[in-house]
C-alpha positions in Angstrom: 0.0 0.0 0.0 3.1 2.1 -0.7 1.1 4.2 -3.4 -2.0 6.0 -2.6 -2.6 6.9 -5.8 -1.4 4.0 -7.9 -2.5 5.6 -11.3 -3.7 3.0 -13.4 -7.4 3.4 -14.5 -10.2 1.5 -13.4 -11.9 -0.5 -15.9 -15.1 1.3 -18.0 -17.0 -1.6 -19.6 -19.8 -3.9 -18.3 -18.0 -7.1 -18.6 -14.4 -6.2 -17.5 -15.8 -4.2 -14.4 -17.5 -7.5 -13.6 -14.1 -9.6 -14.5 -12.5 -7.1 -12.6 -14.4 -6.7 -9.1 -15.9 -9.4 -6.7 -18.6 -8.6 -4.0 -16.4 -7.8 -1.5 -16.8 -4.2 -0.5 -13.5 -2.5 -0.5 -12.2 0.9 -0.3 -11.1 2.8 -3.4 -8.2 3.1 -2.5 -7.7 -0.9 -1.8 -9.6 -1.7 -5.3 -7.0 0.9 -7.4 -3.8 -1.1 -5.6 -5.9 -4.1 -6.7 -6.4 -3.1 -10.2 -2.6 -2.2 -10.1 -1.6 -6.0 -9.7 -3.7 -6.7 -13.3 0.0 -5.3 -14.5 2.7 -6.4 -12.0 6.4 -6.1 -13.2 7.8 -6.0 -16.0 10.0 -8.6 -15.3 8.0 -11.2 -14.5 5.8 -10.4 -17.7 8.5 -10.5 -20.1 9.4 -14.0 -18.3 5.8 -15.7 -19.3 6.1 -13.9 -22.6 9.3 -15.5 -23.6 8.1 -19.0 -22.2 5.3 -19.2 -24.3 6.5 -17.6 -27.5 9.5 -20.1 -26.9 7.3 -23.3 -26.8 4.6 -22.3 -29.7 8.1 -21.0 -32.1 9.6 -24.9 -31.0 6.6 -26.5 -31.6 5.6 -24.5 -35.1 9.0 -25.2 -36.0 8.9 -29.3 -35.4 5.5 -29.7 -36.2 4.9 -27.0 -39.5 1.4 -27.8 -40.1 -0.6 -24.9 -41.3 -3.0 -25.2 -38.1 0.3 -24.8 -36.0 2.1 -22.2 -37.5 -1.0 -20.3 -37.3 -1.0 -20.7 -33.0 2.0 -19.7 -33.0 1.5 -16.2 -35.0 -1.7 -15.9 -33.0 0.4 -16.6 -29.8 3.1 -14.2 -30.7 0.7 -11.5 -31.7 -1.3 -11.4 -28.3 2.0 -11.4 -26.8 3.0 -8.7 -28.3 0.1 -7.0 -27.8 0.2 -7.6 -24.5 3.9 -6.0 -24.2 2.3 -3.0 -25.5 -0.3 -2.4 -23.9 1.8 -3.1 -20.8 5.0 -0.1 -22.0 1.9 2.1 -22.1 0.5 1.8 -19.0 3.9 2.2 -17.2 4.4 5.3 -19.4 0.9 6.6 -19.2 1.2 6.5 -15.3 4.4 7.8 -15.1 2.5 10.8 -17.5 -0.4 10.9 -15.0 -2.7 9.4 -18.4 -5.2 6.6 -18.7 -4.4 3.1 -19.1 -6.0 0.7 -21.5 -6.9 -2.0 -18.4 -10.4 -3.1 -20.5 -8.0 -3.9 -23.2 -5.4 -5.5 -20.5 -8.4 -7.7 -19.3 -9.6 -9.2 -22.5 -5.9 -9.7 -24.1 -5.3 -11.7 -20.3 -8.4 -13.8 -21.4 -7.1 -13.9 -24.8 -3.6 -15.5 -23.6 -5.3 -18.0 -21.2 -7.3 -19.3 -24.6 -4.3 -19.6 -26.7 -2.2 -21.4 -23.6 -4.8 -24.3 -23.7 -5.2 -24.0 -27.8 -1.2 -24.7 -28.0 -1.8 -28.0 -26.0 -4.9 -28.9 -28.4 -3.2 -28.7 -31.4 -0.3 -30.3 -29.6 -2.3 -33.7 -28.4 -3.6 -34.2 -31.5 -0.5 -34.2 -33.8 0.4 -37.4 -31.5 3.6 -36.7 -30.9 3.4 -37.4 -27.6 7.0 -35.9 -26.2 5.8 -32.8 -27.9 2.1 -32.9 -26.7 3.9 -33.2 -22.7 6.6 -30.3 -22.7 3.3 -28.2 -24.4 1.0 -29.5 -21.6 3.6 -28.8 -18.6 4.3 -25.5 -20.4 0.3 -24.8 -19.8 0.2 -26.3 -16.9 2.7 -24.0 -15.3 1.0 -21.4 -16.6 -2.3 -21.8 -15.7 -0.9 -22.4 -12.1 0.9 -19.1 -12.2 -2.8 -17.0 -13.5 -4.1 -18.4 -10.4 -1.5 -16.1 -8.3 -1.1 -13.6 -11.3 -4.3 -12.5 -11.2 -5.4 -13.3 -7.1 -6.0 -9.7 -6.8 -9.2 -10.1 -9.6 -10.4 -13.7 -8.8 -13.0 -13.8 -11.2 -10.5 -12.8 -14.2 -8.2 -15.8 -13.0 -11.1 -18.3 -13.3 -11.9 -17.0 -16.8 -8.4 -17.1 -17.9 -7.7 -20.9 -16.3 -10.8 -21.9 -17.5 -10.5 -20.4 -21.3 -7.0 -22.7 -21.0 -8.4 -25.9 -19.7 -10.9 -25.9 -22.2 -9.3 -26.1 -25.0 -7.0 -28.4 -23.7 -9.7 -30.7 -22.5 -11.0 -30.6 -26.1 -8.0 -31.9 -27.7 -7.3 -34.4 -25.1 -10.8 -35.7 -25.5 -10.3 -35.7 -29.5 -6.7 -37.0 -29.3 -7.7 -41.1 -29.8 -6.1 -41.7 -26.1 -8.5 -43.8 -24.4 -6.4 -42.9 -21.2 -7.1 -38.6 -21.8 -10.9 -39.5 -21.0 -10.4 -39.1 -17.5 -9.5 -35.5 -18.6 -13.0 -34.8 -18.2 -13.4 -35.1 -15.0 -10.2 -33.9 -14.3 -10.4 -30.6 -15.7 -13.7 -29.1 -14.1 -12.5 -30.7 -10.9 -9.3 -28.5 -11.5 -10.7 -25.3 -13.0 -13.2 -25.5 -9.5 -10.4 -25.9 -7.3 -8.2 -23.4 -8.6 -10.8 -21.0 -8.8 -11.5 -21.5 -5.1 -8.2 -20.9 -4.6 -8.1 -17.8 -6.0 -10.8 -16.4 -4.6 -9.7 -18.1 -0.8 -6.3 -16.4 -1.6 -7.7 -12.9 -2.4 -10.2 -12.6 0.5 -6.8 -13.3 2.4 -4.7 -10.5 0.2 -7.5 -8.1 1.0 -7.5 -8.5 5.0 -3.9 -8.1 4.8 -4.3 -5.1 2.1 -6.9 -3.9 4.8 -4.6 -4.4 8.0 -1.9 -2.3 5.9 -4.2 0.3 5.5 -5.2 0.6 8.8 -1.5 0.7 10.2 -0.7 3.3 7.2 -3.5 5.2 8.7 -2.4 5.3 12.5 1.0 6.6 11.4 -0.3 9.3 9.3 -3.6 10.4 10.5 -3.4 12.5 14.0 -6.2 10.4 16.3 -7.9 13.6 17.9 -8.7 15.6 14.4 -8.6 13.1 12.4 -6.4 15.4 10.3 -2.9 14.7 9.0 -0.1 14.6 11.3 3.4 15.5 11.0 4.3 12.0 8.8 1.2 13.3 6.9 2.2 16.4 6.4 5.6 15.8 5.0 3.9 13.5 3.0 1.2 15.4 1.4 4.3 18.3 0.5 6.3 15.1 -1.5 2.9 14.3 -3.4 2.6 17.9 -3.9 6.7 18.1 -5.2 5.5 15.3 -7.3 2.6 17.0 -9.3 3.8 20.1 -9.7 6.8 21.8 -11.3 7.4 25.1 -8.8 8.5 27.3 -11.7 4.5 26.9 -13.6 2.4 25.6 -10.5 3.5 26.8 -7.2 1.3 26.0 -4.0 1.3 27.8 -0.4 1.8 26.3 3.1 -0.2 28.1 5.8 1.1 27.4 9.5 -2.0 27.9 12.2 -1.1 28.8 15.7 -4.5 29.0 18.1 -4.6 32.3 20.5 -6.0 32.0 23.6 -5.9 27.9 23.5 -3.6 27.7 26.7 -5.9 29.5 28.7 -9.1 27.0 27.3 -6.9 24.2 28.9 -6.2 25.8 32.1 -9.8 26.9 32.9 -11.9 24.4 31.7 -9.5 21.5 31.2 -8.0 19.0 28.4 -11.0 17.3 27.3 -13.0 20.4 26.6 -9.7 21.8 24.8 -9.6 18.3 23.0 -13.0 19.1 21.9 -12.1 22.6 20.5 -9.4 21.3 18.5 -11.5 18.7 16.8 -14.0 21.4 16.2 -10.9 23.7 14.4 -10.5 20.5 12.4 -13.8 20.2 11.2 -13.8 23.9 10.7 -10.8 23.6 8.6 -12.0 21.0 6.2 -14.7 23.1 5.0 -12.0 25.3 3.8 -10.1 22.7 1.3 -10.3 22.5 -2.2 -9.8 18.9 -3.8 -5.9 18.0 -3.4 -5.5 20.8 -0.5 -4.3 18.5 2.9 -4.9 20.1 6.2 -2.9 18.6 9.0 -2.2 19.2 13.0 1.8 19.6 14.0 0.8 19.0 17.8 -0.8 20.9 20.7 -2.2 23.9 18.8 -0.6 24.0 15.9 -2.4 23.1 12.2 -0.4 23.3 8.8 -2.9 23.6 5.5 -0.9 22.5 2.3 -2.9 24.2 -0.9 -2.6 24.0 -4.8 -3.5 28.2 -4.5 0.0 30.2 -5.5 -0.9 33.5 -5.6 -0.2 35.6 -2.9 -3.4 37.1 -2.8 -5.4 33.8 -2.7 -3.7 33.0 0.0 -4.7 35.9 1.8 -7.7 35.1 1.1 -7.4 31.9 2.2 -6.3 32.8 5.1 -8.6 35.2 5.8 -11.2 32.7 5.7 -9.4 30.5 7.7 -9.0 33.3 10.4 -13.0 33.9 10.6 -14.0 30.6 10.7 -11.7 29.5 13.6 -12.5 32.6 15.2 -16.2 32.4 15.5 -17.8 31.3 18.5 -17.6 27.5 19.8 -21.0 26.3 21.3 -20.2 23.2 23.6 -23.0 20.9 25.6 -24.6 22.6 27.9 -25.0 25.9 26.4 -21.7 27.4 27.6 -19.7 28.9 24.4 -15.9 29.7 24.0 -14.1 32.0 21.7 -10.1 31.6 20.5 -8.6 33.5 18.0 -5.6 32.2 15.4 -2.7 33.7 13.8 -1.7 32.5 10.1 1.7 32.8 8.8 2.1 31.8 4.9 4.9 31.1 3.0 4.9 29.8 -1.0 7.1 27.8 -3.0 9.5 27.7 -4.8 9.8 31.5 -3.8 10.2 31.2 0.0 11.8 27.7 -0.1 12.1 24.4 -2.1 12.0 22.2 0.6 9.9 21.1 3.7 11.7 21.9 6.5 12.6 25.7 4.5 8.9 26.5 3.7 7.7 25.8 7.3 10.9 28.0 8.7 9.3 30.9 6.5 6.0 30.4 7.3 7.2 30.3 11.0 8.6 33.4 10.4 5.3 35.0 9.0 3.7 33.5 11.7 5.4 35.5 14.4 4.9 38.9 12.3 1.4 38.1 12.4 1.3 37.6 15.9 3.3 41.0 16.6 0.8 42.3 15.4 -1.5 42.0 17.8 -2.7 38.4 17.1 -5.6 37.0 15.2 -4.0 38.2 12.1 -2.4 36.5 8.3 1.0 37.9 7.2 2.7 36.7 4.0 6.9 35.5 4.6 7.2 38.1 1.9 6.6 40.2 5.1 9.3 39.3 7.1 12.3 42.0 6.7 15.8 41.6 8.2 15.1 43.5 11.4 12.4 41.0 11.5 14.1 38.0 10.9 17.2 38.7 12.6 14.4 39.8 16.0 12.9 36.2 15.1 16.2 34.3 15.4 17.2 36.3 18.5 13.9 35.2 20.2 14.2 31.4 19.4 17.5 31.1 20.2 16.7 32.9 23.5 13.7 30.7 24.7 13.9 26.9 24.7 10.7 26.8 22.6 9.9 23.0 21.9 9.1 24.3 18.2 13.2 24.8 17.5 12.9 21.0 16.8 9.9 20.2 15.0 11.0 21.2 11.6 13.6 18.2 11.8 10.9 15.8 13.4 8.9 16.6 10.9 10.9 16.1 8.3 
């Protein structure tokens, strides 16, 4: 569950959304890391490629019958087309573009039909050491669609079974009285292997779940619900990502409550617990898709935005400044007020980096709060006297702050 956004598209027609899904309800982000394993590695797809195109060149070249040069060509075309489809995807999500996975579904199918035609046409030439090194060949292969494909268990029992039914054909066809019992022996396969598939996918989605879950406790702060500082830093990389500084830049905003400390001391933690949850909801009202809002500890909240211009950001905020500010109506009746003090700084122009950008908007933070509080300056702002009163005053109070940059980070 490295990748939140794994990037490859989910599928858009009837038949490969059904190939492509089971009934288990999953989140979207599980199902996209599931549609993700429909490509795997390169590696290990260039391995099956070679294997098969291998055996059906071999075997058209022993056996030159028209029927079997024709597998092969068939064989080596889906193969190809597989390759290609695959480059693409790996390119298009590199690109941030859509990926052909309808098309990646139906050419799977495709391969699993042409696996179990090669050891058709094979049993019934009756040459029997060819017919067995094509039959293992399949036979390997269908075993490896069964974990190929465990993340889309209904597309691994239609790929194994378009492969065992083919072969079952020319088994039964092939004059072996001994083959008959491939009858039986084939649905009894394709049933087991597709239990196994879908036995091994309820098990990759618990664990995909559990993942999840433990990727959310190290990321998510439990009071808000907002990100936390691992969040944070991660939200500015995605951002880093997307964006190239000099076209699209984006603004942090660093929150500090006013008049928090004395909410604690009068009326104790859990009703201060309950006003910073109540900032947080506040606060997502505020974001735009892609914007990440996120709590550094105690009283202090971070908002990470796709807005660049300085004025937007003012803007921003402003807004920000109101709503925190307004009244807080707790059970009971009784009602609290707290201000906030914003300070923004925006890359690339106040810093490339995480650890620079939240030094500036620190910096912006304490002109707003010279200012009386319950105000939003810009790092633009900050002059040398400034600056130079700013690093005076940190390195004169042992502030826990001086070292959440780096823990951050």
């Amino acid at each position: 569950m490295g990748n939140e956004t794994h990037g490859f598209s989910a599928p858009r027609w009837r038949l490969t959304r059904w190939l492509a899904t089971t009934s288990q309800r999953v989140p979207d982000d599980v199902r996209a890391a599931l549609i993700a394993q429909l490509f795997g590695t390169l590696p290990i797809f260039l391995g099956g490629i070679v294997n098969t195109t291998a055996i059906a060149i071999l075997v058209a070249i022993w056996h030159p019958s028209p029927l079997l040069i024709a597998w092969c060509c068939l064989e080596i075309a889906i193969s190809l087309g597989r390759l290609a489809v695959m480059i693409h995807a790996l390119r298009a999500v590199r690109r941030g573009g859509r990926t052909f996975t309808d098309l990646t579904i139906l050419l799977a199918v495709a391969w699993g039909f042409t696996t179990g035609l090669g050891a058709c046409l094979a049993l019934l030439t009756g040459d029997w050491p060819t017919a067995i090194v094509v039959c293992i060949s399949a036979a390997g292969m269908i075993g490896g669609m069964c974990f190929r494909y465990v993340g889309t268990p209904r597309l691994a029992t239609a790929v194994i079974g378009g492969a065992l039914l083919p072969a079952t054909a020319g088994a039964l066809m092939s004059g072996n009285t001994i083959l008959l019992i491939s009858a039986v022996q084939a649905p009894a396969l394709l049933l087991a292997m597709s239990m196994a598939a879908f036995q091994l996918h309820r098990m990759l989605v618990a664990t995909m779940m559990a993942e999840r879950e433990n990727l959310q406790r190290t990321r998510v702060d439990a009071l808000t619900g907002l990100a936390n500082r691992n969040g944070l830093t991660r939200a500015f990389e995605t951002h880093l990502a997307a964006r190239e500084f000099e076209d699209a830049p984006f603004a942090l905003l660093y929150l500090d409550l006013d008049g928090f400390k004395a909410i604690n001391d009068t009326h104790g933690h859990l009703v201060g617990d309950r006003i910073l949850a109540m900032v947080a909801e506040r606060m997502r009202v505020l974001l735009a898709s892609g914007d990440t809002a996120g709590r550094l500890g105690g009283d202090e909240f971070v908002i990470l935005t796709a807005i660049g211009a300085e004025a937007e950001a003012l803007a921003l905020g402003q807004a920000a400044l109101a709503a925190i500010s307004a009244p807080y109506l707790l059970s009971g009746g009784q009602t609290l007020r707290i201000g906030v003090s914003i300070g923004i700084a925006i890359a690339p122009h106040d810093g490339r980096d995480w650890n620079m950008l939240m030094t500036r908007a620190d910096s912006a933070l304490y002109v707003a709060k010279s200012r009386g509080k319950a105000q939003v300056a810009l790092a633009s702002e900050v002059d040398g006297d400034t600056r130079a009163l700013w690093e005076a005053r940190r390195q004169a109070e042992s502030d826990p702050r001086d070292h959440r940059f780096a823990a951050a980070g």
